[in-house]
C-alpha positions, 0 to 999 in steps of 0.5 A: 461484509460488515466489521460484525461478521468474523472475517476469516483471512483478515488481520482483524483478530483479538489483539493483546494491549501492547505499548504500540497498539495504536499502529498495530490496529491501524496495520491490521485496518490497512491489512483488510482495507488492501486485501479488500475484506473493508471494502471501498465504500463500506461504513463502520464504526469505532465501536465495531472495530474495537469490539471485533478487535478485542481493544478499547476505543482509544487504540482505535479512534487513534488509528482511524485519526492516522488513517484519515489524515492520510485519506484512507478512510472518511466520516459518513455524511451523518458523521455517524461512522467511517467508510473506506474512501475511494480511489479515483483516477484524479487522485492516482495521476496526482500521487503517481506525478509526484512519486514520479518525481520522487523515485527519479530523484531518490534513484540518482542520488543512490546511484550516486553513493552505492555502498556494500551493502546497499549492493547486496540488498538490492540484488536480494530483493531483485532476486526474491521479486522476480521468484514471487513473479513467476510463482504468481504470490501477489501479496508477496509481490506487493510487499517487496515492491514496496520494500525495493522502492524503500531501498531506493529511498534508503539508499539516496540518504536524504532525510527529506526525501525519505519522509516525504515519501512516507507521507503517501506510503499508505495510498501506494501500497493501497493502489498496489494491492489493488491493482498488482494483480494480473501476473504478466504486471508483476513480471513486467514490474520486476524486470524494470526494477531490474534495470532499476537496480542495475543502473543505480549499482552501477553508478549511472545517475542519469540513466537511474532516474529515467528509468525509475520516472519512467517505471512509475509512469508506466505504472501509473498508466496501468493503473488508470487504465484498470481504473478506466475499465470499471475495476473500482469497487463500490464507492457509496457508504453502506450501512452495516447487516445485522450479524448472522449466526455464526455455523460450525464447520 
């Protein structure tokens, strides 16, 4: 694919100016980047991206700043354009050892201050996981595993927990999006969030934060596997194909 072909099932879609364009070119980027429609490996530019869009450059060079700073994308060797950096298993073990460490944390402190309302969400979202586990919707299912584990953080109440956890939300949605496919891996994913949830609404700290070390460490396992059996897509920069002529349906 290349940013000059329309893309049909992608975000990338003429955009109106609006005070936070910024983030909003940079989620349709992460949109196409975890979908797979701005493959690993793939070169393009400020200009292609703008043009296809339909924004100025400035929204642009902006998002690419925030999406480099968080390793999601690169600069070619030439620095002649972007490509979509690759997921390699050093860097999976590193983000999953400190997430880890982090849900085990944030669990035991939610488990410590269960509120009404943190209840009520919490068995909201157990609920909506596991039906879009047995209907098989993998974006749903990336999207609500990542607003459970959101819960967990909101939950603990610490400020500093909350916004270090956002520093590698990005690259956690990127793996999950890439890698939460199978539907035995969803299912299995959203009966240990139900434990999850159970221990920590239930008061046990301790038994909160084993099992919530233990999901992401399994996970984590799950994805190096995947990794291992070759499921990367292609890491070289590509150079973009000319634009083909567009035929009508």
């Amino acid at each position: 694919m290349t940013l000059a072909t329309p893309i049909p099932t992608s975000g990338l879609n003429s955009l109106s100016v609006a005070p936070d364009l910024v983030e909003r070119v940079r989620n349709v980027m992460m949109d196409a980047i975890c979908s797979g429609e701005l493959a690993e490996g793939e070169r393009f530019t400020q200009e292609q991206l703008a043009q296809q869009l339909g924004v100025s450059r400035q929204p642009v060079l902006q998002a690419l700043l925030l999406l480099r700073e968080q390793g999601i994308v690169k600069d070619t060797p030439n620095r002649r354009g972007v490509f979509v950096a690759p997921l390699d298993e050093a860097f999976v073990r590193e983000l999953y050892t400190v997430r880890a460490q982090l849900e085990a944390l944030a669990a035991e402190l939610a488990a410590a201050q269960v509120t009404p309302a943190l209840r009520q969400s919490g068995l909201d979202l157990i609920r909506q996981g596991r039906n879009a586990a047995q209907q098989h919707n993998m974006p749903l299912l990336v999207q609500l595993d990542l607003q459970f584990h959101q819960w967990i953080h909101q939950g603990a109440n610490n400020r500093v927990l909350l916004e270090t956890s956002r520093q590698h939300a990005l690259q956690v949605r990127r793996v999950m999006a890439r890698f939460l496919r199978p539907a035995a891996a969803g299912r299995q994913s959203w009966a240990e969030h139900h434990s999850m949830a159970e221990a920590i609404l239930d008061g046990d700290r301790h038994h909160a934060s084993t099992l919530a070390r233990h999901h992401v460490e399994h996970a984590a396992s799950f994805v190096i596997q995947q990794l291992a059996q070759g499921a990367s897509r292609p890491t070289t920069p590509t150079q973009p194909q000319p634009t083909p002529r567009r035929q009508s349906s």
